[in-house]
C-alpha angles and dihedrals in degrees: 000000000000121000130244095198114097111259089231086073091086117113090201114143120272091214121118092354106123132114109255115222135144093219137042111189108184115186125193106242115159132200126055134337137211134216090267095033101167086062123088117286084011086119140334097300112119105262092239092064097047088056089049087042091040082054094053095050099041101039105025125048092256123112115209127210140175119222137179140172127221082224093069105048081106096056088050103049079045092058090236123155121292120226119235119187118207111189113174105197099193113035095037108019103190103029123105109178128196139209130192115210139187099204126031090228095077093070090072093058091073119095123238103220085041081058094043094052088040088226096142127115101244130126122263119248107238106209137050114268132213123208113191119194103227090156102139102176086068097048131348088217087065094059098033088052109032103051095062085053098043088056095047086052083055088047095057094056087255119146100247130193124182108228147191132260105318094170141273108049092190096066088056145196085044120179133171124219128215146257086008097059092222119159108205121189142195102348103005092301113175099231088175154282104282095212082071131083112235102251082056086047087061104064096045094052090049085051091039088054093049095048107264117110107201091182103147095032127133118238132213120176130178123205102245089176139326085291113030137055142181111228126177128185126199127208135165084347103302114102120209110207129188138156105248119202134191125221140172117275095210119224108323120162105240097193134015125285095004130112123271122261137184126237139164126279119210116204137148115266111268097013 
């Protein structure tokens, strides 16, 4: 049976939750989502764009979200450029370029290991980005919660986009920040660095709670067992070491008004 209750009432831990990639591409693409908005005639994109899009993220590490903003209707109805925001967290942590096109299909000329190795010529956005998930069509959580936020983040002076589906709708509002790659959830909760594996993720969650932001570090880990692994990570030459495990979640509902599912938790060992 399928539960009434909002999948954002879940109390689960944020740690070590969030998706791994090397590489975020967000194109400005306004007008409505569904709930799949990256597949054909899941938006306004040309078909054509949303197979070539739908490829990246399914066959190359690269994860691929629309974005728009309610202060550029104007410049739409006007036929003016799109932004498009290529961070490559791997091969150029730090860097969030940014191109300006006048037609959308020019996205799909780029190359996706080009993009990957961030060995493109484009400028460099100067300033930090937040995408906040506010799809609704995917999950009510994401548009109850994000726009509030959305709005908080104006407020402050930050440059906001609203997004589509990032990933893990019950720990909304969820946003991801750029060029760190960095995926928040609920009250400003840290979920993880996507350019980390979750069982990386897991030891820099257990140090972020406790006060310590190893963002820039550089991680080891060594298998223990199926379920267990020592990971160090090593920043400004001081290195921060824990056994990581892996255990079953148990049945949570991931979205509304789905079923229930189970799934792995990461945490550091004792904690």
């Amino acid at each position: 049976m399928i539960s009434a209750t909002p999948c954002s009432a879940t109390d689960e831990s944020l740690s070590a939750t969030a998706p791994t990639t090397s590489c975020w591409v967000a194109i400005e693409q306004p007008g409505p989502w569904q709930s799949k908005a990256l597949e054909p005639g899941g938006s306004r994109l040309p078909d054509e764009v949303a197979r070539v899009l739908c490829a990246w993220s399914e066959e190359s590490d690269i994860k691929v979200l629309q974005i728009r903003s309610r202060h550029r209707h104007a410049i739409h109805r006007a036929g003016q450029t799109r932004r498009v925001y290529i961070a490559p967290l791997l091969s150029r942590p730090g860097a969030l370029f940014r191109l300006d096109v006048e037609d959308v299909r020019e996205v799909i000329k780029l190359d996706p290991l080009t993009l990957i190795a961030g060995n493109f010529d484009a400028p460099i956005h100067p300033a930090r980005v937040d995408l906040v998930c506010t799809n609704g069509k995917r999950d009510i959580c994401c548009a109850q919660l994000g726009r509030p936020l959305l709005e908080k983040l104006e407020a402050a002076g930050r440059e906001v986009w609203e997004t589509t589906h990032i990933g893990g709708h019950r720990f909304g509002p969820v946003h991801l920040t750029l060029p760190d790659g960095r995926i928040w959830g609920r009250d400003g909760e840290l979920r993880g660095s996507t350019h980390l594996s979750r069982i990386e993720q897991a030891l820099e969650s257990h140090y972020f709670i406790s006060g310590i932001d190893l963002q820039g570090a550089e991680y080891v880990q060594t298998q223990i067992s199926d379920d267990s692994w020592q990971v160090c990570a090593s920043l400004n030459g001081k290195d921060y070491s824990q056994v990581v495990v892996r255990s079953e979640r148990g049945l949570s509902m991931e979205s509304c008004n789905k079923e229930a599912v189970t799934g792995d938790i990461f945490k550091v060992k004792n904690s």
